[in-house]
C-alpha positions as CSV (number, residue, x, y, z in Angstrom):
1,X,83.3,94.1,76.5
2,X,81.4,91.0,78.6
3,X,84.0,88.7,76.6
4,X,87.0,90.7,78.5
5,X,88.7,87.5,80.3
6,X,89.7,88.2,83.9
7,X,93.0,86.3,84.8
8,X,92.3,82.8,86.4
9,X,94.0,83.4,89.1
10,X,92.8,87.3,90.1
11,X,89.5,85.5,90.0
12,X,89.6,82.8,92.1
13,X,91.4,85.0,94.7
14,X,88.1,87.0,94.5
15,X,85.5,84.3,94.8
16,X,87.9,82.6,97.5
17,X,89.0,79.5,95.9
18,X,92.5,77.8,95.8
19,X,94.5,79.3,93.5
20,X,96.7,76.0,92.1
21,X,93.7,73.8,91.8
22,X,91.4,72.5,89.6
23,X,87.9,74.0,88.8
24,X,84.7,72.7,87.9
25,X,81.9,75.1,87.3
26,X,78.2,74.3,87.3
27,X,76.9,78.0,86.6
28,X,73.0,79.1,86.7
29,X,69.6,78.7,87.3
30,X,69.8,75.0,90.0
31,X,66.5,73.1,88.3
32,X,66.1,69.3,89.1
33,X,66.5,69.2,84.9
34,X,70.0,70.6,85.1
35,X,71.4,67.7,86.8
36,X,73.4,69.3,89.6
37,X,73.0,65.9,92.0
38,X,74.8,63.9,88.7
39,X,77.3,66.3,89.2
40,X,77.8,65.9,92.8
41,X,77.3,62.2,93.0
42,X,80.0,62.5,89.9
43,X,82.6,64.5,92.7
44,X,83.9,61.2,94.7
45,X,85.6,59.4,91.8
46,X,87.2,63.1,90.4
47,X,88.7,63.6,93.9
48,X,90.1,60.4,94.2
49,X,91.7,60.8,90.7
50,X,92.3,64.8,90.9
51,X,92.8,65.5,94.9
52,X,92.9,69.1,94.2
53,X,89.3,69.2,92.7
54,X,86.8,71.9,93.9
55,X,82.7,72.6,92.2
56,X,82.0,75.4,92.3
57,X,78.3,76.1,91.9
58,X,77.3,79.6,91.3
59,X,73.5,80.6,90.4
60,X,69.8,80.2,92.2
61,X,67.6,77.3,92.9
62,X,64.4,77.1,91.7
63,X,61.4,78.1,94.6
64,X,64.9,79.3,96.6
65,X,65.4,75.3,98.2
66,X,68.9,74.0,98.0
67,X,69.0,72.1,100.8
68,X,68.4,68.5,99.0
69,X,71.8,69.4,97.2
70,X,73.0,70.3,100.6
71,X,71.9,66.9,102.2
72,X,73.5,65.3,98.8
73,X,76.9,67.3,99.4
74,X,77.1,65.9,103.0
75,X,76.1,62.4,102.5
76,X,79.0,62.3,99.5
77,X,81.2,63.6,102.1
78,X,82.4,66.9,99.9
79,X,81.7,69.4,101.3
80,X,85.0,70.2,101.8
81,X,85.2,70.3,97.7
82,X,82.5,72.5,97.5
83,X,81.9,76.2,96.8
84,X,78.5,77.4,97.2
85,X,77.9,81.0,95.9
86,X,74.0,80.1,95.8
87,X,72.2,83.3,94.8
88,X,71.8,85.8,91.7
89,X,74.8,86.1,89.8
90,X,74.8,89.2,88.5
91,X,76.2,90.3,84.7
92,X,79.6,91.6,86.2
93,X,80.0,89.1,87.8
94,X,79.8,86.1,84.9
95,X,83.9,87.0,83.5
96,X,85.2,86.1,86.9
97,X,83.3,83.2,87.0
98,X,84.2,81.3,83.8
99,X,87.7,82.8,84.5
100,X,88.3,80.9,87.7
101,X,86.8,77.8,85.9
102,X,88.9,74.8,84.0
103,X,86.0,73.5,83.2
104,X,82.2,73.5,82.7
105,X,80.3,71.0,83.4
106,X,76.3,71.1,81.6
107,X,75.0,67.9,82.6
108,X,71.4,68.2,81.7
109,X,69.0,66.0,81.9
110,X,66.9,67.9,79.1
111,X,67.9,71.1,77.3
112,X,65.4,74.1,77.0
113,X,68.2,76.6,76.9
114,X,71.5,76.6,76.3
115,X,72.9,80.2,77.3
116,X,75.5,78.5,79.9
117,X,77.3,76.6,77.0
118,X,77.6,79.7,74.6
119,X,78.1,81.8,77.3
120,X,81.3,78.7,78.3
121,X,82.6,78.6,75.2
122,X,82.8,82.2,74.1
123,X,84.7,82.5,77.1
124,X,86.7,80.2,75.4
125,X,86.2,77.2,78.3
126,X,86.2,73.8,77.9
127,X,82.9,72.2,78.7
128,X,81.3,68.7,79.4
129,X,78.2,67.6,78.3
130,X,75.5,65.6,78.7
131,X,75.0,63.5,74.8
132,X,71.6,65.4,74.2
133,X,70.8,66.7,70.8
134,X,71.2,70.1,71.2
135,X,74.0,69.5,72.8
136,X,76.0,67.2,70.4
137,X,75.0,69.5,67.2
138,X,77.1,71.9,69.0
139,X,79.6,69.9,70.8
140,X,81.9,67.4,69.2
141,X,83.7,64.9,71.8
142,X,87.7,65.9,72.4
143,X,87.4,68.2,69.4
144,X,85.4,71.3,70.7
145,X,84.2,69.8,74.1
146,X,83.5,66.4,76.3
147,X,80.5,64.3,75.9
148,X,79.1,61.7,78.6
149,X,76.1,59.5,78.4
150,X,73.2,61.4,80.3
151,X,72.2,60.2,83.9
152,X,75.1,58.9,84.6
153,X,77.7,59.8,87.5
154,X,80.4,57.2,86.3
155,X,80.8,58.3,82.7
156,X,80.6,62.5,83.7
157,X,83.2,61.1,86.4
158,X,85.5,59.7,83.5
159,X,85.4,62.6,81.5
160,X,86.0,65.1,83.8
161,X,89.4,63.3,84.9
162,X,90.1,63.1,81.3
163,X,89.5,66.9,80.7
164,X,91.2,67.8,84.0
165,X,94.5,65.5,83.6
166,X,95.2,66.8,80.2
167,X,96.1,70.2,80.6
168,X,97.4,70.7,76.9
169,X,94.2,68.6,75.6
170,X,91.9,70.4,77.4
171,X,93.1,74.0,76.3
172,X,93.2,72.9,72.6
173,X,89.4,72.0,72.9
174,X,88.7,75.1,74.8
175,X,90.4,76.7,71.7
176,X,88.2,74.9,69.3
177,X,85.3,75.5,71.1
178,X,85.8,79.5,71.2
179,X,86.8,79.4,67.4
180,X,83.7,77.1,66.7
181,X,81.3,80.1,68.5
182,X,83.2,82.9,66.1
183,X,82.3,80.7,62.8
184,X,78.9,79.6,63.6
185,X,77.5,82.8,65.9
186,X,77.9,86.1,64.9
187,X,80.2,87.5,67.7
188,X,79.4,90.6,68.7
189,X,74.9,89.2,68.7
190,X,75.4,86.2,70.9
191,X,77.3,88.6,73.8
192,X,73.8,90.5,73.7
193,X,71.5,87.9,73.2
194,X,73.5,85.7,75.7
195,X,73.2,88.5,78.3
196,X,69.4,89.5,77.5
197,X,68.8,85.2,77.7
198,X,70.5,85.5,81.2
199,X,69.0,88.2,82.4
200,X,65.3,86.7,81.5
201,X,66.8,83.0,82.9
202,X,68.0,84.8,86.0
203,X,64.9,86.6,87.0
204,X,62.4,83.8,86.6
């Protein structure tokens, strides 16, 4: 069953991340759309609220060049916040990834597909994202996710402390957000057509 949860914990021990502290994932294919360097340039102002803060950012860039990101990671001076598991990901690998994550954080620039949300929240993880369309017809702010204004660093910033300080808040909307997938996705179709939409997402 891909929708097995692997215990936070066990997983971060396997992908070799700190145990006690808090996780943000950014998860799949790194396109200038997705808006990983929002992300990052978000990191700073999490860290100073959050000190035990780590990204972790899992999946393959586009035409196989991360080094911008890497030039954006040093610059921001986090790389020490920073794990980089920058190649395929494959399928049995994905439940140890959400697992070891508090958080997902989707903030796209412009949405084509939106695998890594359903993928999030049927893993029953809280996500943040950006206040697209086709992400706020899913996505309710506080109730079944966290919503910040597109493009900008400050307001992902805010609601990523806001998510990661409430521990209680943010497992209620991770709660919603897995219940909100079982009423409005057939269950047992979106594991397969999530896993056939990575699988086409991860080979391109």
């Amino acid at each position: 069953n891909m929708f097995l949860m692997s215990h936070p914990i066990e997983a971060r021990r396997v992908l070799g991340i700190n145990e006690t502290g808090r996780v943000i994932l950014f998860f799949g294919h790194i396109r200038e759309v997705k808006g990983l360097d929002i992300l990052l340039e978000a990191i700073p102002a999490v860290a100073r609220e959050i000190p035990e803060v780590t990204l972790l950012i899992a999946g393959r860039p586009l035409r196989k060049d991360f080094s911008t990101y890497e030039r954006l990671i040093d610059s921001l001076g986090i790389r020490d916040r920073c794990v980089l598991h920058i190649r395929y990901i494959s399928n049995d690998e994905l439940p140890l990834y959400f697992a070891a994550a508090d958080i997902v954080a989707l903030p796209y620039r412009r949405i084509y597909q939106s695998g890594v949300i359903l993928m999030a929240m049927s893993y029953g993880r809280a996500v943040v994202v950006s206040d697209l369309p086709a992400m706020t017809e899913m996505v309710t702010d506080g109730q079944n996710g966290y919503v910040f204004e597109q493009g900008s660093a400050v307001s992902l910033s805010k609601q990523l402390v806001r998510a990661l300080r409430d521990e209680q808040g943010r497992e209620a909307v991770a709660s919603r957000a897995l219940e909100y997938i079982r009423n409005n996705h057939d269950w047992e179709q979106i594991g397969k057509r999530t896993l056939l939409l990575y699988r086409s997402v991860l080979s391109t």
